[in-house]
C-alpha positions as CSV (number, residue, x, y, z in Angstrom):
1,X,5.1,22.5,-3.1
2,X,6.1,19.2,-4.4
3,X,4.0,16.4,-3.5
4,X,3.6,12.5,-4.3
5,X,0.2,10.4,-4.0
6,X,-0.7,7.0,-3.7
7,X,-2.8,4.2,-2.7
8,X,-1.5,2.1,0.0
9,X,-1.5,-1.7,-1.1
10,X,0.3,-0.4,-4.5
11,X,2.9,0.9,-1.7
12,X,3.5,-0.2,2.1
13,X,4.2,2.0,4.7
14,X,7.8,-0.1,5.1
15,X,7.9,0.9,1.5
16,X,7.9,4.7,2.0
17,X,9.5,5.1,5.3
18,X,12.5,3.3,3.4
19,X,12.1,5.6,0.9
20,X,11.5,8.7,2.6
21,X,14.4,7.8,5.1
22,X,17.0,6.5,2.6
23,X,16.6,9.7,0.4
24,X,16.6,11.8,3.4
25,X,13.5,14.0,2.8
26,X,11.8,16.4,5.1
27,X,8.5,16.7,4.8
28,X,4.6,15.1,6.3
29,X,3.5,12.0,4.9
30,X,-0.6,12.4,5.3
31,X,-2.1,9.2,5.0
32,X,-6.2,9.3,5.0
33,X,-7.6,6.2,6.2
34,X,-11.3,4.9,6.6
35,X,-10.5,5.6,10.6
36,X,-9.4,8.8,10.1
37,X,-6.1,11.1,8.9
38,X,-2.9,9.9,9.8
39,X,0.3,12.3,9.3
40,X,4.4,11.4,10.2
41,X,6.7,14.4,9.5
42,X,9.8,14.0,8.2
43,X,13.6,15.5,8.8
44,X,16.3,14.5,6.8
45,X,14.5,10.9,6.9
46,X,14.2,10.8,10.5
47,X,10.3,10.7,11.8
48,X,9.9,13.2,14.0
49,X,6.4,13.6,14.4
50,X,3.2,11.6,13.8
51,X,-0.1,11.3,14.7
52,X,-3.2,9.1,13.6
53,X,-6.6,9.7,15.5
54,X,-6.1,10.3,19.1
55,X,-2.7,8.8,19.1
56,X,0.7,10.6,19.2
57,X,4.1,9.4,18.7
58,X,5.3,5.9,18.1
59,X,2.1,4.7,18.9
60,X,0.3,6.4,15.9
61,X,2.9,4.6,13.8
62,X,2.6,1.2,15.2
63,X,-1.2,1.8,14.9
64,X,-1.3,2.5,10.9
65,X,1.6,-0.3,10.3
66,X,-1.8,-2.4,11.8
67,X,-4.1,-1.4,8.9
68,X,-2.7,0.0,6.0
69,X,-5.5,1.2,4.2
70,X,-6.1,4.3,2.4
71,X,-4.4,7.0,0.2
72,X,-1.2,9.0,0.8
73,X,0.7,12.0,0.2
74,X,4.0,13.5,0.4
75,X,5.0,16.9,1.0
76,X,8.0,17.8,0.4
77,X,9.1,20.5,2.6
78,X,6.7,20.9,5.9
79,X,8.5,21.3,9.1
80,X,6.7,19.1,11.8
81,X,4.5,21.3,14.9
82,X,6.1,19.4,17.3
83,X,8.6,16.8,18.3
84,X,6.9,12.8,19.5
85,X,9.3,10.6,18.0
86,X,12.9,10.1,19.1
87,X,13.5,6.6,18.4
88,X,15.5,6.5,14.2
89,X,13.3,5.4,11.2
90,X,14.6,1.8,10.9
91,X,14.3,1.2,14.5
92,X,10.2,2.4,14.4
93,X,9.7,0.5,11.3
94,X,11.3,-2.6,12.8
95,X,9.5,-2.5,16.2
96,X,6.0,-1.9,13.9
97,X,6.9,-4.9,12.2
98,X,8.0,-7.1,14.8
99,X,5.0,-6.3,16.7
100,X,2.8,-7.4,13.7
101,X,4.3,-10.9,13.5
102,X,4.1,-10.9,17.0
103,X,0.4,-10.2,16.8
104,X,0.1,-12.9,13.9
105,X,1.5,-15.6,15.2
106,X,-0.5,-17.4,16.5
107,X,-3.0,-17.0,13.9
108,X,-2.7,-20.5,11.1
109,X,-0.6,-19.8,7.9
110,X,-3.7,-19.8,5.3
111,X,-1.3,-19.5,2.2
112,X,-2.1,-17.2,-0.3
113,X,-5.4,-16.2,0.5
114,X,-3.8,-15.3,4.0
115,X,-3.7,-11.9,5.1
116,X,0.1,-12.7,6.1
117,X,2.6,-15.1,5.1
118,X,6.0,-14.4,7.5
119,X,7.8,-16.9,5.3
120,X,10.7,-15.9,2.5
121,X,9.4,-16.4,-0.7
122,X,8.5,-19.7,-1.9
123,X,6.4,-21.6,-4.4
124,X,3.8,-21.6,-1.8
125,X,3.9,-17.9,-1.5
126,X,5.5,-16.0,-4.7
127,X,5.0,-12.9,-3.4
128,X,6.0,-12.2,-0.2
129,X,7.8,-9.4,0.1
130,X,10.2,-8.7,2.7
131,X,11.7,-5.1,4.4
132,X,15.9,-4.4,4.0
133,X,17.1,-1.7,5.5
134,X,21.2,-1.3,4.3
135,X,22.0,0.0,7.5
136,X,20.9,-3.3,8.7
137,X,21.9,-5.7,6.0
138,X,19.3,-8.2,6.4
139,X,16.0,-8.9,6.0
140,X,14.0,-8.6,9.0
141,X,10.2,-9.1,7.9
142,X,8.0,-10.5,5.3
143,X,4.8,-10.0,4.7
144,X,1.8,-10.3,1.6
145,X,1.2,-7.1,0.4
């Protein structure tokens, strides 16, 4: 079976759910964190499935989206043992980010040594990076890798 690894920090999780959903691959995303193994199944770029320690469902997602630390890998091509995600890709990845700036704001804007920056980019923060989802046509969220 096919498979792609990575270090989270090179790649966000906004970055391979957009990925994963916009080329509409099935498959389990395994992340291993220092809290434990995390996995989200794929169909056809919907998540269907995901778990991260004792958590099931959207809230294993919004948990990781917390802390992305730790390695990943793709595989292309595992169905998922159950269904405990309904709501679409962009929507998940959209609540998980609104609930971060939403947890972060009302923590001081440190600038670059800050461990988010919600602004666009600027020359007080070059590298902000934000999430676009087409279906969308915005940008909804920024963050410092």
């Amino acid at each position: 079976m096919a498979a792609v690894t990575g270090t989270l920090g090179l790649f966000s999780l906004v970055d391979l759910f957009q990925l994963l959903a916009g080329a509409a691959r099935t498959g389990r995303l395994a992340v291993q964190h220092p809290d434990g193994q995390a996995r989200f199944y794929f169909e056809r770029g919907r998540v269907t499935h995901a778990e991260f320690g004792e958590l099931e469902g959207e809230a294993a997602v919004y948990a990781l989206f917390e802390d992305e630390r730790g390695t990943f890998a793709f595989v292309v091509g595992l169905p998922a043992p159950r269904q405990s995600v309904t709501t679409a890709t962009e929507n998940l990845v959209l609540e998980a980010l609104r609930r971060l700036d939403e947890q972060h704001r009302d923590e001081p804007a440190r600038g670059p040594a800050g461990p988010r920056c919600r602004a666009m980019p600027s020359r007080s923060c070059p590298k902000t990076r934000c999430a676009t989802f087409p279906s969308v046509r915005t940008s909804v969220a920024c963050w410092r890798p």
